[in-house]
C-alpha positions as CSV (number, residue, x, y, z in Angstrom):
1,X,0.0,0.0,0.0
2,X,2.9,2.4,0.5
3,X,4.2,1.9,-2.8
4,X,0.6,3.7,-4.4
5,X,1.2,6.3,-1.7
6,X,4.4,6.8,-3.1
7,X,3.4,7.2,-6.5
8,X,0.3,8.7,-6.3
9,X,2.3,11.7,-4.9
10,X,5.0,11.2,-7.7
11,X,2.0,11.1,-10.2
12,X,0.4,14.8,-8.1
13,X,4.0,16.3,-8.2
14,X,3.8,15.8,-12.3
15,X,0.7,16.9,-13.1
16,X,0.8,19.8,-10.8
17,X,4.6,20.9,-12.3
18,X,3.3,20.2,-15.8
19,X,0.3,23.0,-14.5
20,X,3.0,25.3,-13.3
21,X,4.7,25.4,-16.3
22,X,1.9,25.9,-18.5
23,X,0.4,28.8,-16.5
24,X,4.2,30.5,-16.1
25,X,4.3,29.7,-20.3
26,X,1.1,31.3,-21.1
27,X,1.9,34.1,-19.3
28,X,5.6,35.1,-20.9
29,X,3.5,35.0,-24.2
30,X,0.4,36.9,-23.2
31,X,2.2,39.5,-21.2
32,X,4.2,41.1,-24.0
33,X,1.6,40.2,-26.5
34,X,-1.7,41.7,-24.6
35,X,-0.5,45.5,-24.9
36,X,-0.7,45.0,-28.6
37,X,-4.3,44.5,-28.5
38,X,-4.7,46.5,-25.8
39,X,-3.7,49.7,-27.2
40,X,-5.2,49.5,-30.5
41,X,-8.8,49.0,-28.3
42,X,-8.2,52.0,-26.2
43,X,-7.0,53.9,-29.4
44,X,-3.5,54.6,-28.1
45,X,-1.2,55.9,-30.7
46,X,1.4,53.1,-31.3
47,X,4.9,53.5,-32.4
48,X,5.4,51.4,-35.3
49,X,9.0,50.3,-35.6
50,X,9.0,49.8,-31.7
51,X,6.2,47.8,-31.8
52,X,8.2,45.3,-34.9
53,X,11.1,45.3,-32.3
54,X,9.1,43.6,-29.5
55,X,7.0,41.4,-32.1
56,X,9.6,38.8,-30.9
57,X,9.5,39.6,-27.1
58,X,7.3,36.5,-26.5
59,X,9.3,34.2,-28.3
60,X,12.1,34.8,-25.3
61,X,9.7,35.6,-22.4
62,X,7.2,32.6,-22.6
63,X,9.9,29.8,-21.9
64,X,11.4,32.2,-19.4
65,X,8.3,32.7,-17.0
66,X,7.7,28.4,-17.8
67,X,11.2,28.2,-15.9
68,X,10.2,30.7,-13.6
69,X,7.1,29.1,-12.8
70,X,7.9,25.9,-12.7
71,X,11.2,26.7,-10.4
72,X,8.7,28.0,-7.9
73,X,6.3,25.3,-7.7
74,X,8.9,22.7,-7.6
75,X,10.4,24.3,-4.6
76,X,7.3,24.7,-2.7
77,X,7.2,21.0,-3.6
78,X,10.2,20.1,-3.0
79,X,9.8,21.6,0.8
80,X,6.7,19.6,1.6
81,X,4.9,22.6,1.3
82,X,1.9,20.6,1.9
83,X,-0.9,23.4,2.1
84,X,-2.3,23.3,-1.8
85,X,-3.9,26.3,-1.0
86,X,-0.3,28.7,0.1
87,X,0.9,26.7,-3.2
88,X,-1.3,28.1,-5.3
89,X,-1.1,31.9,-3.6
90,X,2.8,31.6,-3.7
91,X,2.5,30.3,-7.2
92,X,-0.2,32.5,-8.4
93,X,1.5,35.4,-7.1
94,X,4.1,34.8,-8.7
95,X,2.7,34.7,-12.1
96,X,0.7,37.6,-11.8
97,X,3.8,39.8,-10.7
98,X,5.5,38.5,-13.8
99,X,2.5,39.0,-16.3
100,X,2.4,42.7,-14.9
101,X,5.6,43.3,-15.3
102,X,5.9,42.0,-18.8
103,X,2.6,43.8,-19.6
104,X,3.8,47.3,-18.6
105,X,6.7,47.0,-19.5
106,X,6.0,46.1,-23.3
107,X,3.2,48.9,-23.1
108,X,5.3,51.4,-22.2
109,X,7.9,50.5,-25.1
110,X,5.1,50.3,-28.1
111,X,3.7,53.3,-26.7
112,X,4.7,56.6,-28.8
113,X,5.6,59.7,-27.6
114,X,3.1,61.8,-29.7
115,X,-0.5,62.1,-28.8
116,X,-3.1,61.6,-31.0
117,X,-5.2,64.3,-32.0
């Protein structure tokens, strides 16, 4: 019987990295990428040739935050961090800190200096 234990809590530890990872990879692609959208919708007058130079931002960012992500949730695991529910703050926190700081960041450098009249 200890032997399911065991790997039922292997199995958890998988499933609930392979989450982590997803989550931290979904957000260094939608946190560059967002502003884009963002700013056309509020009609916010967009630099052009800055906004080709970040075009590639989430290429670099979205297996960045994965690692980032992951990192995190594998610690917590690793440190029988037993409470799912601090996990998922620490975690969560964690990736929202990251998606805002990739969000302003690349909103700030597709913004232009000009308003629009």
């Amino acid at each position: 019987m200890p032997v399911l234990s065991v790997l039922g809590s292997f199995a958890y530890g998988l499933a609930a990295e392979g989450v982590w990872v997803a989550v931290g990879a979904a957000v260094g692609f939608l946190g560059p990428f967002l502003p884009f959208h963002v700013a056309s919708a509020a009609d916010v007058r967009v630099d052009a040739q800055k906004a080709a130079g970040l075009s590639f931002l989430p290429l670099i960012t979205s297996p960045c935050c994965a690692l980032i992500s992951g990192s995190t949730a594998l610690a917590l695991q690793v440190y029988n961090q037993s409470e799912v529910l601090f996990r998922v703050y620490v975690c969560g926190g964690v990736n929202a800190a990251m998606f805002a700081a990739l969000f302003a960041w690349s909103f700030q450098g597709i913004r232009s200096k000009t308003r629009s009249e």
